[in-house]
C-alpha positions in Angstrom: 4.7 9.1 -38.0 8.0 10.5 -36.4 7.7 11.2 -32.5 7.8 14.8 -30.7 11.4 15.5 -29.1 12.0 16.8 -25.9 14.8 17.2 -23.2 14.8 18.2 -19.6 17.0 21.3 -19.0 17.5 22.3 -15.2 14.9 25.6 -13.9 17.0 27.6 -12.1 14.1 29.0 -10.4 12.8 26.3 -8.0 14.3 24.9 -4.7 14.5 22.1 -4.8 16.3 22.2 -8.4 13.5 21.1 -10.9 13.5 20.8 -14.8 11.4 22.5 -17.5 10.2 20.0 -19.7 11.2 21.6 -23.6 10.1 20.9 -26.8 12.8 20.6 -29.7 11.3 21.0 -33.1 13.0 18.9 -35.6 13.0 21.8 -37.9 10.9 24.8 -39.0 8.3 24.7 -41.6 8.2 28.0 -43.3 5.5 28.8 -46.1 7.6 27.7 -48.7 7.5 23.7 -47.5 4.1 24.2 -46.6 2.9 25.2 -49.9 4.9 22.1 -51.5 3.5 19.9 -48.7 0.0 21.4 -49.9 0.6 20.4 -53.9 1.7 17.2 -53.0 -1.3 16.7 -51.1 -3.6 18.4 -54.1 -1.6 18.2 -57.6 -4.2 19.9 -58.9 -2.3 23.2 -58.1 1.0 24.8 -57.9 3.5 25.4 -55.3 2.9 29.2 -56.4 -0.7 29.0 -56.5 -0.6 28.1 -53.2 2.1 30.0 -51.7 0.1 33.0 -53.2 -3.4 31.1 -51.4 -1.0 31.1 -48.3 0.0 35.2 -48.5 -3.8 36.0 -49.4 -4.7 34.0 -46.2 -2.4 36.2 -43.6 -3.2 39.1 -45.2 -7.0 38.7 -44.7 -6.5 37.3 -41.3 -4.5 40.1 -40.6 -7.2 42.8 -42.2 -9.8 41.6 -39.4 -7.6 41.9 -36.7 -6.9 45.6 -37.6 -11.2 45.7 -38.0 -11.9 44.6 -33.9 -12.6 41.4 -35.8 -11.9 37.7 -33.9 -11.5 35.1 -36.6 -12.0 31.5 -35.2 -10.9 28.6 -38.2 -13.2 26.0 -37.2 -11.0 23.1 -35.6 -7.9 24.9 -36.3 -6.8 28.5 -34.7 -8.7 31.3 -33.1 -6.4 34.4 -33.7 -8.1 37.4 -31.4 -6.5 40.5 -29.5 -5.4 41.3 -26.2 -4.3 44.0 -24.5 -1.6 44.3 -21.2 -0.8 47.2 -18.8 -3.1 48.6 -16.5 -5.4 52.1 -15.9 -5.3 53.9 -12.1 -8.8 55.4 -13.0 -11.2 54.4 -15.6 -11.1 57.5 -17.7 -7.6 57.2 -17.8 -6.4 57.1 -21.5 -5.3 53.7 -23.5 -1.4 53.3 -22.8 0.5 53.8 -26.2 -0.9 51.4 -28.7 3.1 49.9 -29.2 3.0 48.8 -25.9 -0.4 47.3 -25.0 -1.8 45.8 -27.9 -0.9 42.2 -28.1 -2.1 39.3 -30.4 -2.9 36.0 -29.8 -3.4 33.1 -31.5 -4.0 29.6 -30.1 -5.2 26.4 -31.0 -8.6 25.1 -30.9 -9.7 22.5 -28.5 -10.6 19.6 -31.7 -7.0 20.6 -33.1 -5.7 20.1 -29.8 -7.7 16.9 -29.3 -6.4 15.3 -32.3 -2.9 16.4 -31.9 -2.8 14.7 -28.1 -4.5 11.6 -29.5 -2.1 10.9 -32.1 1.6 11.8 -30.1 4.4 9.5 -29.2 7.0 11.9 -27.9 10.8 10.8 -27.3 12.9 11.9 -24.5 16.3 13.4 -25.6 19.7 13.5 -23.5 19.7 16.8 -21.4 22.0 19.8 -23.7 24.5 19.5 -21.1 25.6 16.1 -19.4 24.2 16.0 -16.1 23.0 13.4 -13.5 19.2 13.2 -14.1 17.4 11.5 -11.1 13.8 10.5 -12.2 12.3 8.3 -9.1 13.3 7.5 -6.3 12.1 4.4 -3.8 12.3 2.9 -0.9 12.8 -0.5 -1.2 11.7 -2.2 2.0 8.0 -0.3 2.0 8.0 -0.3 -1.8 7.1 3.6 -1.4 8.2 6.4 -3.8 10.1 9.5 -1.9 10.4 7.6 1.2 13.6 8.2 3.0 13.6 5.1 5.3 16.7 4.8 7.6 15.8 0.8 8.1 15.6 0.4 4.2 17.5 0.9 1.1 16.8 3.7 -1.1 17.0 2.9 -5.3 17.3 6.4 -7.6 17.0 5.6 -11.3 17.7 7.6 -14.0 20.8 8.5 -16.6 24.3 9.6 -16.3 24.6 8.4 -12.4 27.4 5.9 -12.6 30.7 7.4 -10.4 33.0 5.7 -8.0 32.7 6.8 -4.3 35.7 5.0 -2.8 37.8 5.9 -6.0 36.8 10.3 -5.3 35.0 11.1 -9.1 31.9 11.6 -7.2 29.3 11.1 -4.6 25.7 11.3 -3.0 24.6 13.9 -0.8 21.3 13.9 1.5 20.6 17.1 2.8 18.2 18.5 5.0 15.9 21.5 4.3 16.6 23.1 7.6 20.3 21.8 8.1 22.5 19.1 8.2 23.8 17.0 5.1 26.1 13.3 5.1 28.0 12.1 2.3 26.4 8.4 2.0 29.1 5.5 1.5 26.9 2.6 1.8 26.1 1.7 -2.1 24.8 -2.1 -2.7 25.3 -1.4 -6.1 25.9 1.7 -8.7 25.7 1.9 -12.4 24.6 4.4 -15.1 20.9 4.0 -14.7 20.5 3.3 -10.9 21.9 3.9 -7.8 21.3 1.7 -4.2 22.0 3.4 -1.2 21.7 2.2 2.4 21.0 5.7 4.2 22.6 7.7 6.6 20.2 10.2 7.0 21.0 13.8 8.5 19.7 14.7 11.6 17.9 18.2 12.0 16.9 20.9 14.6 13.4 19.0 15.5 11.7 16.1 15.0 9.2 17.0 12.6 11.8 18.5 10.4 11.6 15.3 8.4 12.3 16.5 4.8 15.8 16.2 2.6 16.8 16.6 -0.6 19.4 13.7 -2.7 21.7 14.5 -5.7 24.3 12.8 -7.2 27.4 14.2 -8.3 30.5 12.9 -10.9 33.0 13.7 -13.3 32.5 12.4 -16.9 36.1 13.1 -17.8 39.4 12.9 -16.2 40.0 16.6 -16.7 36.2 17.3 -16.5 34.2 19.9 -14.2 31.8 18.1 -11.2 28.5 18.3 -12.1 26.0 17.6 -9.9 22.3 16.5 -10.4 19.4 16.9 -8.0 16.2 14.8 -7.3 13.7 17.2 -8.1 11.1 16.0 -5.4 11.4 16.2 -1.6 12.3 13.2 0.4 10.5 12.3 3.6 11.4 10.1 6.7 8.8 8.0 8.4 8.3 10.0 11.6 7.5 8.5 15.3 4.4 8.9 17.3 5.8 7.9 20.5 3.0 8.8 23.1 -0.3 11.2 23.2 1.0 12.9 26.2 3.3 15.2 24.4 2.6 16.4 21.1 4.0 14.9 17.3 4.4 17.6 14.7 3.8 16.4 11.1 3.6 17.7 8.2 6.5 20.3 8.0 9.5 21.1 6.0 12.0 23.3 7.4 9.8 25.3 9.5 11.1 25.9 13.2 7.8 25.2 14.9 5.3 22.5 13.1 2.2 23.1 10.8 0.4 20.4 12.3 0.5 18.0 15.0 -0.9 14.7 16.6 -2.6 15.9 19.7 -4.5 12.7 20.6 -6.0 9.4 19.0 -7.7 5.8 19.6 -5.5 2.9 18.8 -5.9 -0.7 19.2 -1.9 -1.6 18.6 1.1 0.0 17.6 1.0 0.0 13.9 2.1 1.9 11.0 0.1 4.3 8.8 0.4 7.2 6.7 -1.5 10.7 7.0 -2.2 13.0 3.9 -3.1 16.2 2.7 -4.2 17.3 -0.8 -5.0 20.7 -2.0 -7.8 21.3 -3.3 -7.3 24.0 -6.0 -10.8 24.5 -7.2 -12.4 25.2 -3.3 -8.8 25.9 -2.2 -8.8 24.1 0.6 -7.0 21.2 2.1 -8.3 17.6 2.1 -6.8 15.5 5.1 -7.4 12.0 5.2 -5.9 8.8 7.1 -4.5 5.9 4.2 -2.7 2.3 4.5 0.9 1.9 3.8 0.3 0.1 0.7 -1.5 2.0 -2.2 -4.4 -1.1 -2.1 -5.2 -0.3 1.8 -8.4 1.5 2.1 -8.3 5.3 2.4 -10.0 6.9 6.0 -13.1 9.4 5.4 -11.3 12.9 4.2 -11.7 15.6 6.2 -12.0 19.0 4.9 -9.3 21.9 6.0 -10.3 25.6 5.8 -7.8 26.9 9.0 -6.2 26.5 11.7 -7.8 24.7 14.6 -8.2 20.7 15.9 -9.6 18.2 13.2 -10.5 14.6 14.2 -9.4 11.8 11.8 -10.9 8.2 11.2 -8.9 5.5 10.3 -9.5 3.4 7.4 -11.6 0.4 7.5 -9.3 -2.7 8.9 -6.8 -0.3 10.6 -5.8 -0.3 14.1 -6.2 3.5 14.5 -9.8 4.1 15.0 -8.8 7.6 14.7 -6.3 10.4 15.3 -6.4 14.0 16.4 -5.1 16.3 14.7 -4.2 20.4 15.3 -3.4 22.4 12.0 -1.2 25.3 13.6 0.4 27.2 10.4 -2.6 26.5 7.9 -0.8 29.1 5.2 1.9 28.0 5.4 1.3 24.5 5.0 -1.2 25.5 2.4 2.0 27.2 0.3 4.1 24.2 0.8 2.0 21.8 -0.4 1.6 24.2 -4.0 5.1 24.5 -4.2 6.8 22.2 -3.2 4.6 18.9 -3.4 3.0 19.2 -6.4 -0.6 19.3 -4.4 -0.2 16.5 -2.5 2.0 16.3 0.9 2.3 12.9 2.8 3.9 11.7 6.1 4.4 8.2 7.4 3.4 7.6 11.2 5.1 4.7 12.8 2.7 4.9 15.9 3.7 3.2 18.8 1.3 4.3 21.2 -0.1 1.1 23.4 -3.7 0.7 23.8 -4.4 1.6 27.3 
């Protein structure tokens, strides 16, 4: 069975720059192949006889749709009617029929099913030759989206080789609020991965804590720069230094913090991560305390509905018994999380707070 195609192609409507995931047919069936397809699979009858089965079909399909009639092809296609637009007040008449009357067809769950179940799709090289970033880790806490100024960060993906020292391209980290350094430490560089030692930015506040990377080269000697962008956030460990004075977390570019560390039992300075997931169905957000490896145990989560001071247990084992927590901007944290974190938003904390 041949695979399903598709290429990434850059959405120009995200920051950070994403990619739309598209589908390339390998061609178009029309009703001419799929009547031939159909004899070959039943000799018993023509190609015409069941082109003409075919026409007969739309036609009939098309006479109920005229009727008010749904017509639902058991594990096949449901083809129904819509309409779009809108009415001020209720006896207001129907909008011309040109413009509001759509129809639909779509796919039945069992068709769908069977489809999914059966797939092996195939990547295809982007339409236009760009750096394409797919991960990005840390390599010292073996974490993905980490921007660790103690570690070395790997990007893999296609179309990254260029030579730094030789000017036919370069790395960029850049901060969401401001700030951005050209990196020049590379352990190693080729096609399909890229090592950089980071020099990361340094922005307005402390809990600005978020960049962006792209790579950028030439592919010919006469050739445009073209430039390609991680499409997920990078995020620096951040220190909670004392108690006394307050740690915001959990923030982009924002000039005052969405949450911050207010207080907490600890038994030793220690490192642990914090995070928040949004909860579409309740929409709400779920905080909750985890280990720095994805094996450590997770903290009890702690449901979010506003702003206001939470209290946080640490997970079994830690050395933070717990952490308290005040959710200042719940919106807008609530908004960053959907849209720019994919639903789930977390921080490192490299406490260093001493047991008293």
């Amino acid at each position: 069975m041949a695979t399903i195609q598709w290429r990434p192609e850059v959405n120009a409507l995200t920051t950070p720059q994403s990619y739309w995931i598209r589908f390339v047919p390998r061609n178009v069936v029309d009703s001419e192949e799929l009547a031939k397809r159909m004899a070959k699979a039943m000799p018993n009858y023509s190609e015409e006889e069941f082109r003409a089965f075919l026409n007969l079909r739309n036609e009939i399909i098309q006479e109920a749709l005229t009727n008010g009639e749904q017509v639902t092809e058991e594990n096949a296609f449901i083809y129904s009617l819509s309409f779009t637009g809108r009415l001020d007040e209720p006896d207001d008449p129907l909008p011309d029929i040109n413009e509001c009357l759509q129809v639909r067809v779509r796919a039945s769950p069992t068709m769908t099913d069977a489809i999914r179940k059966e797939a092996k799709t195939e990547r295809l090289p982007m339409s236009k030759k760009l750096p394409l970033i797919n991960a990005a880790e840390d390599t010292l806490l073996k974490l993905d989206n980490v921007l660790n100024p103690q570690g070395a960060l790997q990007l893999t993906g296609n179309n990254l080789l260029f030579d730094p020292e030789g000017g036919s391209g370069e790395c960029v980290i850049k901060g969401t609020r401001n700030d951005q350094v050209v990196q020049t430490r590379f352990p190693s560089i080729s096609n399909t991965m890229v090592m950089v030692m980071p020099r990361v930015p340094v922005q307005d506040a402390p809990w600005n804590n978020e960049y962006t990377i792209s790579v950028s080269t030439y592919y010919s000697e006469h050739g445009t720069l073209r430039t390609g962008t991680y499409g997920r956030m990078l995020r620096s460990p951040l220190l909670v230094e004392s108690f006394g004075e307050e740690t915001g977390i959990l923030t982009g570019k924002a000039t005052s913090p969405n949450v911050s560390i207010v207080g907490g039992d600890v038994a030793a300075p220690t490192d642990l991560r914090i995070r928040a997931v949004l909860d579409l169905r309740e929409d709400v957000l779920l905080f909750s305390l985890i280990g720095m490896r994805p094996e450590d145990d997770t903290g009890p989560t702690v449901t979010v509905t506003g702003n206001g001071n939470y209290l946080l247990e640490g997970p079994s084992g830690s050395h933070v018994n717990n952490l308290s927590i005040r959710v200042n901007s719940y919106a807008a944290l609530k908004d960053m999380i959907r849209s720019d974190y994919s639903g789930s938003l977390i921080d490192i904390l490299q406490i260093l707070v001493y047991p008293a």
